[in-house]
N, C-alpha and C positions, 0 to 999 in steps of 0.2 A: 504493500500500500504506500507506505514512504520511506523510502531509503536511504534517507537520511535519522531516521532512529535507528540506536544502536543496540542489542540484547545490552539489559542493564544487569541480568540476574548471575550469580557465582555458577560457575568458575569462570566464564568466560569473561564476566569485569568484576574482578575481586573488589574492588574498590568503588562504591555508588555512594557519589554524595547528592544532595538535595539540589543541587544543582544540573547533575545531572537527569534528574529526574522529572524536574519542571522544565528543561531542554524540551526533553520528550514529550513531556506532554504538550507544549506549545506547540510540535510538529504537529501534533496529532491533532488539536484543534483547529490549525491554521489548515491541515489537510481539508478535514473534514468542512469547514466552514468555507473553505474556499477562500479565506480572507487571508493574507498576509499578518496587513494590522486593519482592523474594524472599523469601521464609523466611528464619531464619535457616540451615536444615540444607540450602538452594539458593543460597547467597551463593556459595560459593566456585565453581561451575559456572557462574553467573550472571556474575561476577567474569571468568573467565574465557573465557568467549565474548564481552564487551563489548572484549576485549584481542585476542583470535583479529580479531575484524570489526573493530578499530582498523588494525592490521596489517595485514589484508587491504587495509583501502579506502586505507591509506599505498603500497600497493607497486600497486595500481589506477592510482592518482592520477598515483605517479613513472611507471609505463607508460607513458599514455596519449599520444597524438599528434594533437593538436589540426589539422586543417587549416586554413591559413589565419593559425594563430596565429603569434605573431611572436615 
C-alpha cells in the first residue's frame, strides 16, 4: 500500500521509538486521505486519526509475539 512505511516490529527494527511510529502512521493517513497536508477546516480530523493509528500500531507492536525472538 505504501512503501515508504517500514516493519517497525522486533527483530527486524530492534529499536522503535515514538517517533518512528507517528512517521508511520502519518504515511498511513496521508495514504489513505489522499492528503499530503489537509485543509485547514481537515486539520483537526487529520490530526487526529494520525494519533488514533499512533496508538493503534503502539499497542500492535506491545502485543505482538515474535517467535523465535529472544
Amino acid at each position: 500500500m505504501c512503501r515508504s512505511i517500514k516493519t517497525l516490529r522486533p527483530p527486524v527494527t530492534p529499536e522503535v521509538s515514538t517517533e518512528d511510529v507517528r512517521a508511520a502512521a502519518l504515511q498511513y493517513v496521508r495514504k489513505v486521505s489522499g492528503f499530503h497536508t489537509p485543509a485547514a477546516h481537515n486539520q483537526a480530523v487529520f490530526d487526529e486519526a494520525v494519533e488514533a493509528v499512533t496508538e493503534a500500531t503502539q499497542r500492535l507492536l506491545a502485543g505482538l509475539v515474535v517467535r523465535g525472538a529472544k
